[in-house]
Backbone as CSV, one residue per row, in Angstrom:
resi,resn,N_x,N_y,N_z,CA_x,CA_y,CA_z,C_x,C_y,C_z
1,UNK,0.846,-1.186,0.000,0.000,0.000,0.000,0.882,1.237,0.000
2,UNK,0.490,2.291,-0.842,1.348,3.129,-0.912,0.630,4.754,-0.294
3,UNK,1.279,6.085,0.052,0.228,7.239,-0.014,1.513,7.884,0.018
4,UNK,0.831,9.302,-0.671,1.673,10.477,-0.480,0.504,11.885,-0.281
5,UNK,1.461,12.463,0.777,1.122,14.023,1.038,1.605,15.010,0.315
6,UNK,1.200,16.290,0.620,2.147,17.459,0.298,3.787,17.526,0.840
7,UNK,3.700,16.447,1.919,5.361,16.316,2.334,5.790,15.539,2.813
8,UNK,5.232,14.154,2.485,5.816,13.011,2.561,5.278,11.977,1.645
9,UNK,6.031,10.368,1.894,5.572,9.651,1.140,5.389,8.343,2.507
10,UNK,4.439,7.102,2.444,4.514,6.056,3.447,3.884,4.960,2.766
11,UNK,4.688,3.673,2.743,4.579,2.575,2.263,4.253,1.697,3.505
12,UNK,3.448,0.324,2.940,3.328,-1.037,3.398,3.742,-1.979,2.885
13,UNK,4.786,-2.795,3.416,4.803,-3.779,2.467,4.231,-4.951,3.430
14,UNK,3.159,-5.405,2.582,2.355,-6.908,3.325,2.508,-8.272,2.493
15,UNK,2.219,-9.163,3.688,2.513,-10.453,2.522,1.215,-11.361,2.957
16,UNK,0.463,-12.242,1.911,-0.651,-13.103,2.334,-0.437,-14.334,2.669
17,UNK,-0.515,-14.268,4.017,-0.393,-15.662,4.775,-0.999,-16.746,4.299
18,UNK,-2.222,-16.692,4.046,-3.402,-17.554,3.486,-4.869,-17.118,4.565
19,UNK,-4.231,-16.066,6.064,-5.393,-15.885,6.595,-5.136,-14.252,6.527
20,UNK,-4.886,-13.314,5.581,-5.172,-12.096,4.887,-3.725,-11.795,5.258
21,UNK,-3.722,-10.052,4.605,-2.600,-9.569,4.852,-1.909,-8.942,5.953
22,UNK,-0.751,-10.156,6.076,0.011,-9.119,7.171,1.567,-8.354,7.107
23,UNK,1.458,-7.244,8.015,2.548,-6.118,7.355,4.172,-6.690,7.837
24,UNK,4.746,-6.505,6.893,6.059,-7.361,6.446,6.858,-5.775,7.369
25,UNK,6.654,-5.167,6.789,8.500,-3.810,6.505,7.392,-2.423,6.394
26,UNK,7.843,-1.284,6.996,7.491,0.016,6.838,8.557,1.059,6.144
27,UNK,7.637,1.861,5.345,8.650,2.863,4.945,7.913,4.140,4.888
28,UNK,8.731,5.429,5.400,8.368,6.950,4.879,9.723,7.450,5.183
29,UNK,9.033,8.446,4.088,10.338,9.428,3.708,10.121,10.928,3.423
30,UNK,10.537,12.253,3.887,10.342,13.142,3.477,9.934,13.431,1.797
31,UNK,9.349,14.644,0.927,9.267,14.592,-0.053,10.602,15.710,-0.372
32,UNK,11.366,15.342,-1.653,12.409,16.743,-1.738,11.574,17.896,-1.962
33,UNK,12.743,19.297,-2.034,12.015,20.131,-1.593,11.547,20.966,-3.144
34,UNK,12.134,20.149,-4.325,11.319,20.493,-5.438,10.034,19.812,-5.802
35,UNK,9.655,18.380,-5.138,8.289,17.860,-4.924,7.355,18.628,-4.674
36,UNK,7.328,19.360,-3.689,6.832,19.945,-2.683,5.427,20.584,-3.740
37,UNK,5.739,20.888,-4.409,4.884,22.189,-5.513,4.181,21.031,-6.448
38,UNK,4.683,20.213,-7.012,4.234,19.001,-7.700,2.510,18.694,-7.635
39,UNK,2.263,18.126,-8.648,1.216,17.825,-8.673,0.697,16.774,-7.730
40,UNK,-0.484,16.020,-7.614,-0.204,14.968,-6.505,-0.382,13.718,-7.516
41,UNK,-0.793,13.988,-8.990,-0.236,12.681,-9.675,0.957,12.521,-9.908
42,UNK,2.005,13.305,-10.011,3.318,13.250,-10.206,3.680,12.896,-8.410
43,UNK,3.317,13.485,-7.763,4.259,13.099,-5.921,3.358,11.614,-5.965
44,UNK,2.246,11.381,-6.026,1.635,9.589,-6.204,2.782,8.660,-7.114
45,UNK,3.620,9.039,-8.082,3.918,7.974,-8.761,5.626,8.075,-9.021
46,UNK,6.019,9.335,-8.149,7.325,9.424,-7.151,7.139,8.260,-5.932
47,UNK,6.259,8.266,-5.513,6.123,7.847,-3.955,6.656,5.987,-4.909
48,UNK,5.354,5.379,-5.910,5.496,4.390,-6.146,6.849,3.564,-6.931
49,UNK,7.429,4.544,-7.097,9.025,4.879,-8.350,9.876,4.367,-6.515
50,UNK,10.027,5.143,-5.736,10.794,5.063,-4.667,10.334,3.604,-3.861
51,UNK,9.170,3.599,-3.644,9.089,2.632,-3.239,9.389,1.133,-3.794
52,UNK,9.303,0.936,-4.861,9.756,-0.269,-5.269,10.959,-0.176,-5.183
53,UNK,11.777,0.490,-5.822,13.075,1.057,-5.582,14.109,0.663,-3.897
54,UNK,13.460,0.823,-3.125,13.466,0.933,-1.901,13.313,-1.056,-1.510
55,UNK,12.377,-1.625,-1.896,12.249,-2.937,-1.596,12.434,-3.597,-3.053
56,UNK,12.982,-3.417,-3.884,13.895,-4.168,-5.098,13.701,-5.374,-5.244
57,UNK,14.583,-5.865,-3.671,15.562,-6.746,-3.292,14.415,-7.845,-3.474
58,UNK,13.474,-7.388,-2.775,11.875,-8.342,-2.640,11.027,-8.891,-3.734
59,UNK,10.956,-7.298,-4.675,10.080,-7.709,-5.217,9.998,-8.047,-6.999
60,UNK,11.598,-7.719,-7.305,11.901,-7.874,-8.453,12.059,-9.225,-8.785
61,UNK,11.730,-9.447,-10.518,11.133,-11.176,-10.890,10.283,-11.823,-9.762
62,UNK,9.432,-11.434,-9.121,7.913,-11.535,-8.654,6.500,-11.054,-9.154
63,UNK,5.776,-11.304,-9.207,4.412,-10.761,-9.232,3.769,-10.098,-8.001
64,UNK,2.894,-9.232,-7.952,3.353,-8.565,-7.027,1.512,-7.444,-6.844
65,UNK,1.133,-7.048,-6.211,-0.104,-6.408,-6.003,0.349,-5.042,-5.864
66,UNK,0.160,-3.615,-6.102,0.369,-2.300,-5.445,-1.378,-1.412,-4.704
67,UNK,-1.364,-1.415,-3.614,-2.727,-0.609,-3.711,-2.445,0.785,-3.615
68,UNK,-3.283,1.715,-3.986,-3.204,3.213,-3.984,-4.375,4.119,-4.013
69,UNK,-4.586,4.937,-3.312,-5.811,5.127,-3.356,-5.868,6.800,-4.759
70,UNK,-5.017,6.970,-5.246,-5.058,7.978,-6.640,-5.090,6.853,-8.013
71,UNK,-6.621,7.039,-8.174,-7.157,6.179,-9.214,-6.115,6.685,-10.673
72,UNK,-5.106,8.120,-11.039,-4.659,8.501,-12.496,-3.333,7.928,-12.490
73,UNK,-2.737,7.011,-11.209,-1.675,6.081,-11.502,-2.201,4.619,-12.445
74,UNK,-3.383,4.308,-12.485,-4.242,3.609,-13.958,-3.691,3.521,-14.922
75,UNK,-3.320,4.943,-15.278,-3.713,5.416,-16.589,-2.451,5.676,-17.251
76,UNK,-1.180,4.990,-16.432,0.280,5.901,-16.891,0.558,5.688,-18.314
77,UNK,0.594,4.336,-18.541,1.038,4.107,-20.217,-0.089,4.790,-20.858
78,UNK,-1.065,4.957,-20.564,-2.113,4.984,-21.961,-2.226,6.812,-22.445
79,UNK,-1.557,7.445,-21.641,-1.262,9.361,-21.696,-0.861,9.420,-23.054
80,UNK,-1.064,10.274,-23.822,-0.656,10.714,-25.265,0.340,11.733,-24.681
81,UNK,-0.007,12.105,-24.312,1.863,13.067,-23.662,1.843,12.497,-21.747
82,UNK,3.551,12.730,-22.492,3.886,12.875,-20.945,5.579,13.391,-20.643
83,UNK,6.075,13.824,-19.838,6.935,14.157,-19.809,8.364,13.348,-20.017
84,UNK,9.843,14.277,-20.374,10.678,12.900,-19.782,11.154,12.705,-18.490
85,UNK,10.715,12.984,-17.617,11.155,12.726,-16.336,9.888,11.534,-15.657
86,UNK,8.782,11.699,-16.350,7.514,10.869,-16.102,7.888,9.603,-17.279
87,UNK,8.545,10.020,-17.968,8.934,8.707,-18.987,9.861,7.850,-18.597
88,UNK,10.882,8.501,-17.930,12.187,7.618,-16.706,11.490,7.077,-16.178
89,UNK,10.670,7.298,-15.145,9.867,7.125,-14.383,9.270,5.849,-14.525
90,UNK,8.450,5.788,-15.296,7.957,4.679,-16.128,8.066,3.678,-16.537
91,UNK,9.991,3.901,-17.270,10.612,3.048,-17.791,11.228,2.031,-16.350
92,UNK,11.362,2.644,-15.153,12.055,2.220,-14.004,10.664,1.207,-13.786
93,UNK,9.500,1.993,-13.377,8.303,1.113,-12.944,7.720,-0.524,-13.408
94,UNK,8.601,-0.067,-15.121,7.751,-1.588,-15.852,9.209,-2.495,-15.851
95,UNK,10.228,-2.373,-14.903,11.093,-3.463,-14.455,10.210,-4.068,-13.591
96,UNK,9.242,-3.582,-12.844,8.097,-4.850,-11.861,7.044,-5.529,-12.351
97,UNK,7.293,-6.501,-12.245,5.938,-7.277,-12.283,4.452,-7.060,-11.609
98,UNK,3.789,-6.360,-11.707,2.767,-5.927,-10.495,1.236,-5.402,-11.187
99,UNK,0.444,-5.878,-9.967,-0.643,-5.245,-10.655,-1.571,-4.111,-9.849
100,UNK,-1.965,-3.034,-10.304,-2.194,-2.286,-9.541,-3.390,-1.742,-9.193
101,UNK,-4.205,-1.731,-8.101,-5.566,-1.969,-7.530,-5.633,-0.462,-6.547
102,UNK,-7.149,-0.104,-6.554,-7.870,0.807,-6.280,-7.827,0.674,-4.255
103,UNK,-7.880,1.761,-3.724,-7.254,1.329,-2.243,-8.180,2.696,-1.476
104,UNK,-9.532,2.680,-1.174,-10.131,3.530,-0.683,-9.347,4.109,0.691
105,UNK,-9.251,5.370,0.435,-8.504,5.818,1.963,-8.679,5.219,3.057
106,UNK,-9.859,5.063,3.583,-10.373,4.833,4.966,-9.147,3.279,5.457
107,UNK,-9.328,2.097,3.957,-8.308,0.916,3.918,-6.770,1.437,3.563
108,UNK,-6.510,2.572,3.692,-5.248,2.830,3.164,-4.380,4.144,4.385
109,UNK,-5.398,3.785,5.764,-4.943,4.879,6.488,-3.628,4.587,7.250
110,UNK,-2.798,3.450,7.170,-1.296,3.131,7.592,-0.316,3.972,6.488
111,UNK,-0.374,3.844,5.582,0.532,4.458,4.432,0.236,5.917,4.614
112,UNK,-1.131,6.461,4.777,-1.682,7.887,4.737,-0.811,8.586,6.144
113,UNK,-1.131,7.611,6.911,-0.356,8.238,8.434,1.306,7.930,8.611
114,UNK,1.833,7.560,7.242,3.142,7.234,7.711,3.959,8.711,6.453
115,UNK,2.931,8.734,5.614,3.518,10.067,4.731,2.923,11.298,5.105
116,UNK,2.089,11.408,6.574,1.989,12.362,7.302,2.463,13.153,8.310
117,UNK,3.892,12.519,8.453,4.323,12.239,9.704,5.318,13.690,10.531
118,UNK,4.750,14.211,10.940,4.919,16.142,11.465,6.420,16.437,11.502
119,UNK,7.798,15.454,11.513,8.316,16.657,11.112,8.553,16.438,9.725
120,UNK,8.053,15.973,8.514,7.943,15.841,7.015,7.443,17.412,7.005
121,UNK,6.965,18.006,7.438,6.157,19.582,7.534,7.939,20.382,7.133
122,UNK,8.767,20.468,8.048,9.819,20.910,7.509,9.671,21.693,6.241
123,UNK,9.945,20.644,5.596,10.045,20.646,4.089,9.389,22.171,3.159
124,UNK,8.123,21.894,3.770,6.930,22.701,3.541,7.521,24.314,3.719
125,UNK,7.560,24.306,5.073,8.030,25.518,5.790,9.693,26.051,5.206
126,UNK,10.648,24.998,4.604,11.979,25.804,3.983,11.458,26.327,2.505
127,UNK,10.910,25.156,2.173,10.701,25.385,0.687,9.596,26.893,0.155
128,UNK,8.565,27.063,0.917,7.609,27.987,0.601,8.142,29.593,1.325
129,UNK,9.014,29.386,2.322,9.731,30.397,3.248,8.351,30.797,4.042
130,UNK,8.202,29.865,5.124,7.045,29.785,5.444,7.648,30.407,7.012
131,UNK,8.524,30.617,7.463,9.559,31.145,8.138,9.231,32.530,8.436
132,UNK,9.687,33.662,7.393,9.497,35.050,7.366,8.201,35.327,7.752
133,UNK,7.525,34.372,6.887,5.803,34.483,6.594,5.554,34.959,8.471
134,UNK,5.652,33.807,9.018,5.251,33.389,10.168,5.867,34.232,11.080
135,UNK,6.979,34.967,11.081,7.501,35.971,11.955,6.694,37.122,11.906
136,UNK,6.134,37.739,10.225,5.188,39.099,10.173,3.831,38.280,10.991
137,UNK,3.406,37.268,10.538,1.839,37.054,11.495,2.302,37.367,13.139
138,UNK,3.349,36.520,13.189,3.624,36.865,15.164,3.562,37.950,15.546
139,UNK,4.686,38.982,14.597,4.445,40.101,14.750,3.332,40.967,14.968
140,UNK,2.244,40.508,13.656,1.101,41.330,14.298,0.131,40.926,15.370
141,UNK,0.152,39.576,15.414,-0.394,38.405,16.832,0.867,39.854,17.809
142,UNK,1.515,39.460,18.093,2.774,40.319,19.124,1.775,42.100,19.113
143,UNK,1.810,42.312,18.201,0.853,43.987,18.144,-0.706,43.978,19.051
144,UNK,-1.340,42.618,18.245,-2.642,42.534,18.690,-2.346,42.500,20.657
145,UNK,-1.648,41.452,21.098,-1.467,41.185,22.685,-0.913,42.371,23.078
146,UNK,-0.092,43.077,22.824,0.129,44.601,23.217,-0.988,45.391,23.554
147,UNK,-1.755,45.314,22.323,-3.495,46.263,22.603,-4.188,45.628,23.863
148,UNK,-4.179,44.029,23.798,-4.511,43.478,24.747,-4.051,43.347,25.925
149,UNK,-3.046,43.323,25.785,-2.016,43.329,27.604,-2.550,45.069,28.230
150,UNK,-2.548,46.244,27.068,-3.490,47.522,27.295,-4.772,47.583,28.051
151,UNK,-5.558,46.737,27.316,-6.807,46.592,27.870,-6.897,45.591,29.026
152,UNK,-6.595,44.711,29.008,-6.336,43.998,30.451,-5.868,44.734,31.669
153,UNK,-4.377,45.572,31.122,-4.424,46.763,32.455,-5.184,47.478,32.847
154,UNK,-6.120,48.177,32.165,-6.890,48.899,32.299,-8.163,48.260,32.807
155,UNK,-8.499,47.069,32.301,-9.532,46.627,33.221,-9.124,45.591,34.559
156,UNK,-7.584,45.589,34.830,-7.416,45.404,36.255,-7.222,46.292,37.163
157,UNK,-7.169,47.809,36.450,-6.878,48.903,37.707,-8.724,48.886,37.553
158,UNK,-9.499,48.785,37.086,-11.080,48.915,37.001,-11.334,48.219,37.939
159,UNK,-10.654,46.684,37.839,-11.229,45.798,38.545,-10.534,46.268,40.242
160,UNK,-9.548,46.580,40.014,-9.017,47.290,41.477,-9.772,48.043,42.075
161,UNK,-10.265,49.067,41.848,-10.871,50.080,42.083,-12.483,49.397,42.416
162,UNK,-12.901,48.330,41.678,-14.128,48.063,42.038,-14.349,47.177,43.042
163,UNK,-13.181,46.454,43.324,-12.528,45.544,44.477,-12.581,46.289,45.563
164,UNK,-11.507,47.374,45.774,-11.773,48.344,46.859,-12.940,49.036,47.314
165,UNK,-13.664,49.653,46.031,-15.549,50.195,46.771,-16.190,48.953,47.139
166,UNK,-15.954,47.575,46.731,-16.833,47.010,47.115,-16.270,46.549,48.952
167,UNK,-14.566,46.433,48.657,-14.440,45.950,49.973,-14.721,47.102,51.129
168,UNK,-15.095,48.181,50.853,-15.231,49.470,51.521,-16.599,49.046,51.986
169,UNK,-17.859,48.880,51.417,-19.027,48.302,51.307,-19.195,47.263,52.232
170,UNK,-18.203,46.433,52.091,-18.418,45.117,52.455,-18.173,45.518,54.519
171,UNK,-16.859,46.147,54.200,-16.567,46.818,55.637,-18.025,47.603,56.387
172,UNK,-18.683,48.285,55.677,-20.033,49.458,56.005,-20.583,48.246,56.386
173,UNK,-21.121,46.954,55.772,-22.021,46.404,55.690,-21.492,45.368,56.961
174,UNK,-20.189,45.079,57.005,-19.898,44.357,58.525,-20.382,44.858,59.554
175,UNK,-19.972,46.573,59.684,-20.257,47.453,60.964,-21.500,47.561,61.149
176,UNK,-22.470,47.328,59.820,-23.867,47.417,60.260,-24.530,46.046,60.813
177,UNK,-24.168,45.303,59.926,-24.493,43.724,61.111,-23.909,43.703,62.499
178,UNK,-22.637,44.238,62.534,-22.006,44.089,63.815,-23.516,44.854,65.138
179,UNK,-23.529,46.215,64.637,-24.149,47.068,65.192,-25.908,46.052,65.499
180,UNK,-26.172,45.704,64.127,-27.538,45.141,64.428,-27.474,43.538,65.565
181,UNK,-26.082,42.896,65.259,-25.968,42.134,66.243,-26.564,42.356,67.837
182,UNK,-25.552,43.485,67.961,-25.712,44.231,69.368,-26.652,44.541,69.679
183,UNK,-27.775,45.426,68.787,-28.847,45.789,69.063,-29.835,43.944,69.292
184,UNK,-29.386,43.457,68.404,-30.331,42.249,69.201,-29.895,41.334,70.458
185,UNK,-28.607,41.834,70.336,-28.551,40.229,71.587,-29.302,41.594,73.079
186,UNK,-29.086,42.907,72.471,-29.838,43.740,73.704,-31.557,43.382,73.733
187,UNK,-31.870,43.837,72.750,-33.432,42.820,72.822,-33.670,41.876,73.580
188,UNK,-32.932,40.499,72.646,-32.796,39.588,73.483,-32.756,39.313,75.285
189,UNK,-31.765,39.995,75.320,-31.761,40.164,76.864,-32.815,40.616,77.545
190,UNK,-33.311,41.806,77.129,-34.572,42.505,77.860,-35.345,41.755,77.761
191,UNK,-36.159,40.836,76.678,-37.085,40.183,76.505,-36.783,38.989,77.324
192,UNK,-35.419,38.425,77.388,-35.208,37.141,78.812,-35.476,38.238,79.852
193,UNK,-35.231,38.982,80.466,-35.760,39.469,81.491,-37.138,39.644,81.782
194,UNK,-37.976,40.018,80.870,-39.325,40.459,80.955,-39.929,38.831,81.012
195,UNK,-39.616,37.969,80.291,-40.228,36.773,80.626,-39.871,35.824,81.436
196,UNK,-38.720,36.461,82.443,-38.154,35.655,83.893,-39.039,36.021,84.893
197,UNK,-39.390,37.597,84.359,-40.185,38.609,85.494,-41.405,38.223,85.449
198,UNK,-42.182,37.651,84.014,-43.492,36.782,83.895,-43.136,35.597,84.436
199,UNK,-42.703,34.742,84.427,-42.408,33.457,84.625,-42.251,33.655,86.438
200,UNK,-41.972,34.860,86.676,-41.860,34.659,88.122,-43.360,35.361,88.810
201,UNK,-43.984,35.580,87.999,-45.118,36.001,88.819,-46.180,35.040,88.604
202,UNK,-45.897,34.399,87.149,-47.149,33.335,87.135,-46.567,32.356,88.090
203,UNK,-45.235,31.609,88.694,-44.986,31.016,89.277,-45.802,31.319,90.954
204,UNK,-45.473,32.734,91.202,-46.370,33.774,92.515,-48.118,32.669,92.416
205,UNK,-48.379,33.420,90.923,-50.071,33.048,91.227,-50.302,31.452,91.247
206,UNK,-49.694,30.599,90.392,-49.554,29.066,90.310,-49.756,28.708,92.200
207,UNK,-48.114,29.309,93.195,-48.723,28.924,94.184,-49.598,29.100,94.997
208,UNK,-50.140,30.897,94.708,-51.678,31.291,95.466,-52.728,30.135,95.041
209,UNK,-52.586,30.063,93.706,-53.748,29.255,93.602,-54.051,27.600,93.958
210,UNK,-52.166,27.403,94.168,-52.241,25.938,94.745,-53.121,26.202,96.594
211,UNK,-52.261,27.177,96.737,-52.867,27.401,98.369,-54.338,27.064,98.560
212,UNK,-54.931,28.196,97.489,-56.271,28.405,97.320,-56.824,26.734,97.262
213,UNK,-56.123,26.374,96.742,-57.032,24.586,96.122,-56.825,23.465,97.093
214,UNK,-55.735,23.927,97.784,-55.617,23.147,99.057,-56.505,23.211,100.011
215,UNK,-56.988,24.625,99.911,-58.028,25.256,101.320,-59.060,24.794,100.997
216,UNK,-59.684,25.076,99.529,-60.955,24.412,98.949,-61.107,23.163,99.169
217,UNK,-59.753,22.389,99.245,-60.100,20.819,99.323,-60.348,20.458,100.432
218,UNK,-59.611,21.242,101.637,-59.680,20.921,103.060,-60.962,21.378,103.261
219,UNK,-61.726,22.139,102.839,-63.129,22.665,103.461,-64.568,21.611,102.718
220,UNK,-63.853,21.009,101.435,-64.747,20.118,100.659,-64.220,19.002,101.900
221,UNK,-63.611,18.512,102.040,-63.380,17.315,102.810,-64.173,17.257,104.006
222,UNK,-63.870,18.697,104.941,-64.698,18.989,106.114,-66.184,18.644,105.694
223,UNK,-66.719,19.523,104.823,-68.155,19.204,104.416,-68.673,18.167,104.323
224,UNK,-67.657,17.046,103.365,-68.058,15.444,103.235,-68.270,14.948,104.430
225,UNK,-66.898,15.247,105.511,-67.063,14.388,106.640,-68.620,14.740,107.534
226,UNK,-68.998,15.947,107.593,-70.068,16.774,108.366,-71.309,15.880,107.398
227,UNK,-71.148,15.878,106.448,-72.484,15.344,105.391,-72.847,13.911,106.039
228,UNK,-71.302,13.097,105.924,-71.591,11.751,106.125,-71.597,11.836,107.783
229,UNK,-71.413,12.255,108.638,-71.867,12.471,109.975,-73.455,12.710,110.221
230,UNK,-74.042,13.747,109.512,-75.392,13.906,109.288,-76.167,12.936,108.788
231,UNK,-75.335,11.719,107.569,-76.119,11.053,107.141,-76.678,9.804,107.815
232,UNK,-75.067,10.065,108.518,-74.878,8.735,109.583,-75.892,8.727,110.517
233,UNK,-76.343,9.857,111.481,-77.073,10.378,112.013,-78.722,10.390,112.130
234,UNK,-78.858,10.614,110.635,-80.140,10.776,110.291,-80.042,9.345,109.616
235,UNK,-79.643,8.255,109.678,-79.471,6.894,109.593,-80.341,5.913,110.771
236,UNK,-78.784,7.028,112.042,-79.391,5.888,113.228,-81.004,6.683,113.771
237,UNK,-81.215,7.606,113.342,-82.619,8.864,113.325,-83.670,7.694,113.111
238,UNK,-83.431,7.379,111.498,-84.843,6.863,111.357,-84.192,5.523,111.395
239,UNK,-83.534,4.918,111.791,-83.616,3.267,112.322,-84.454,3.587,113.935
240,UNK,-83.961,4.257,114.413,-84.415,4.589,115.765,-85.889,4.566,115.414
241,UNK,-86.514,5.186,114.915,-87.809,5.447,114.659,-88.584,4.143,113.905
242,UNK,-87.711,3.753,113.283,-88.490,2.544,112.905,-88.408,1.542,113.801
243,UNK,-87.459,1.345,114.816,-87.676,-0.014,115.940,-88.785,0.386,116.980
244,UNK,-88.953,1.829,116.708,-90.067,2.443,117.543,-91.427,2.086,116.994
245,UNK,-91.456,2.850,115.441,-93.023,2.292,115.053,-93.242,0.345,114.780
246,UNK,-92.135,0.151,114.639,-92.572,-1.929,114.777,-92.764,-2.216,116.176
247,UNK,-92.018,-1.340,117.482,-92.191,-1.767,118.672,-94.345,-1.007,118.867
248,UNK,-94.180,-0.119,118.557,-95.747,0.469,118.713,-97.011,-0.689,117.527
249,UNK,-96.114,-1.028,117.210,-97.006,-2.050,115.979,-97.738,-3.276,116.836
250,UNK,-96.316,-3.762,117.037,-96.332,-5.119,118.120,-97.204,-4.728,119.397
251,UNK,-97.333,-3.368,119.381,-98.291,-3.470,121.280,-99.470,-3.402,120.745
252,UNK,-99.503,-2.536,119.544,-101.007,-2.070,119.031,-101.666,-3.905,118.274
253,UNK,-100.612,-4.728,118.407,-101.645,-5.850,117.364,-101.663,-6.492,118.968
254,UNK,-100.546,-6.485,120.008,-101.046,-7.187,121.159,-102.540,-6.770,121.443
255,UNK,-102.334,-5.689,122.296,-103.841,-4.901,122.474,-104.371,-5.403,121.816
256,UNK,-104.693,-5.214,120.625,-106.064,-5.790,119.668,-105.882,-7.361,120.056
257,UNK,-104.762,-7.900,120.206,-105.272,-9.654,120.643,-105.930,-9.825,121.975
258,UNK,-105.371,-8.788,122.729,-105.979,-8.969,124.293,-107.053,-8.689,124.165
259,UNK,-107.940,-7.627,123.300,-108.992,-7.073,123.293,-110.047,-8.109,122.976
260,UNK,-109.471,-8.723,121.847,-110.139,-9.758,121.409,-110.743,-11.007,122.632
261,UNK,-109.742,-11.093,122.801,-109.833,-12.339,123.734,-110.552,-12.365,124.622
262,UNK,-110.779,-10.619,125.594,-111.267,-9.985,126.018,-113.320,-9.648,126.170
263,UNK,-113.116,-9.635,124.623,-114.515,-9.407,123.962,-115.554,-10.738,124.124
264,UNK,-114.386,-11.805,123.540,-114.834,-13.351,123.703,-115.490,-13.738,124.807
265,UNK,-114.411,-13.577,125.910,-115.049,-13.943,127.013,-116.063,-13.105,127.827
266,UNK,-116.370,-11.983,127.607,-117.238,-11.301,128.105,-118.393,-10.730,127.402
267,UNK,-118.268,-11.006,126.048,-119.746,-11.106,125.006,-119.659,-12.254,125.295
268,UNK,-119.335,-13.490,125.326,-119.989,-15.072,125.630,-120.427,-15.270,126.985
269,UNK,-120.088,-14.344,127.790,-121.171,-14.793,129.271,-122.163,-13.407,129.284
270,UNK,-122.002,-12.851,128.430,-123.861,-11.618,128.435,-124.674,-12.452,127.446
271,UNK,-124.015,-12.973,126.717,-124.707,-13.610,125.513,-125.325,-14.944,125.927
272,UNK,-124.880,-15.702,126.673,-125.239,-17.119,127.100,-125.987,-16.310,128.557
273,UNK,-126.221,-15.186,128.965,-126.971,-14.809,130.642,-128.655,-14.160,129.627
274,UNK,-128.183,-13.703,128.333,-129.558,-13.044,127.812,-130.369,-14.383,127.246
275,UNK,-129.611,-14.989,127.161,-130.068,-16.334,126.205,-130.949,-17.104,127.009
276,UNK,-130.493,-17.630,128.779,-131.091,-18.515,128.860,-132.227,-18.400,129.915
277,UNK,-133.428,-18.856,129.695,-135.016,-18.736,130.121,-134.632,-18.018,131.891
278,UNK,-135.431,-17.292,131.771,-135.647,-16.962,132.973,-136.414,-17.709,133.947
């Protein structure tokens, strides 16, 4: 597999095992510095001129595959013109036996990355005087950061200055919390005082009123005991009275038995004296 850049060239040489291709030998090489300007069908078929060139030893009286991904290396013999340096060229190429096949980049990115290879750039930079070039851009890059290193000063004495009012601010705004601190832990305080001074008087009335509930209870208690004394009282009252009216019961049903008995015998002798014949 072969590729060339604007400033280099990078070969593969692979060989087929029987289970696909694997890479034998690497090659890249700067491009000279009259390449450089070249077309890229002429630096494509430099690259393939060197490279065989380069592995000879291998591939001469062999048959032989080249892939490439610049489809106008095709077409070399069949040109109605061509140069004589593309005709050397040529004449060197058809000492190989080989046949030469179409090599889409994406399959050809080992060769692509080996004739890419950063310091091949060199080349680029002596040959075009890419050198001078690059000193006037710094230069004015170097002009532009001047304006800028300007404006950066200027917006760090800004930023200074806005640093300081604010830390000035920041100071006002300490002394005023400080101050409002004070003013509250004074609040604070007065208000623990005023509700020690409540707390100590409802504690005052809590025990009047325990007093109070003690006295109430002692005088409810007195009352109960006086109640159940009275009840007790008016208990043994009317038990008393009732062993009285059953004792007045019992004389009043005697009497009536004596009476009876009474009646008997003395209506039965008027009754048996009216009765019998005179």
């Amino acid at each position: 597999m072969t590729g060339a850049s604007q400033y280099g060239i990078g070969v593969v040489l692979q060989q087929d095992d029987g289970h696909g291709y694997r890479p034998v030998e690497f090659m890249s090489c700067r491009l000279p510095n009259e390449k450089v300007t070249a077309s890229t069908y002429e630096q494509e078929l430099y690259a393939l001129r060197e490279d065989l060139n380069h592995w000879r030893h291998y591939l001469l009286g062999r048959h032989f595959k080249v892939y490439s991904d610049h489809e106008t290396l095709r077409w070399l013999k069949t040109q109605a013109r061509i140069t004589p340096k593309l005709t050397r060229w040529a004449a060197e190429i058809d000492m190989f036996d080989f046949e030469l096949k179409p090599a889409k980049g994406k399959y050809n990115a080992v060769a692509d990355a080996l004739s890419h290879r950063s310091y091949f750039f060199g080349v680029i930079v002596t040959y075009l005087d890419l050198h001078s070039t690059r000193i006037a851009e710094l230069e004015k890059v170097l002009a532009k950061e001047k304006a800028l290193v300007q404006k950066l000063e200027q917006l760090r004495l800004q930023l200074e200055s806005r640093v300081s009012t604010l830390a000035t601010e920041l100071d006002q705004a300490l002394h005023a919390a400080k101050t409002a601190e004070q003013n509250l832990v004074a609040v604070k305080e007065h208000a623990e005082m005023e509700r020690n001074a409540h707390v100590s008087a409802l504690q005052a009335q809590s025990q009047q009123f325990q007093a109070k509930q003690r006295q109430l209870e002692g005088l409810l208690t007195a009352a109960q005991n006086e109640t159940s004394s009275a009840q007790q009282s008016l208990q043994e009252a009317l038990s008393e009275q009732e062993r009285r009216r059953i004792d007045a019961e019992r004389r009043v049903a005697a009497l009536e038995r004596a009476f009876c008995e009474w009646s008997r015998q003395h209506f039965g002798a008027l009754r048996t004296a009216f009765v019998s014949p005179m």
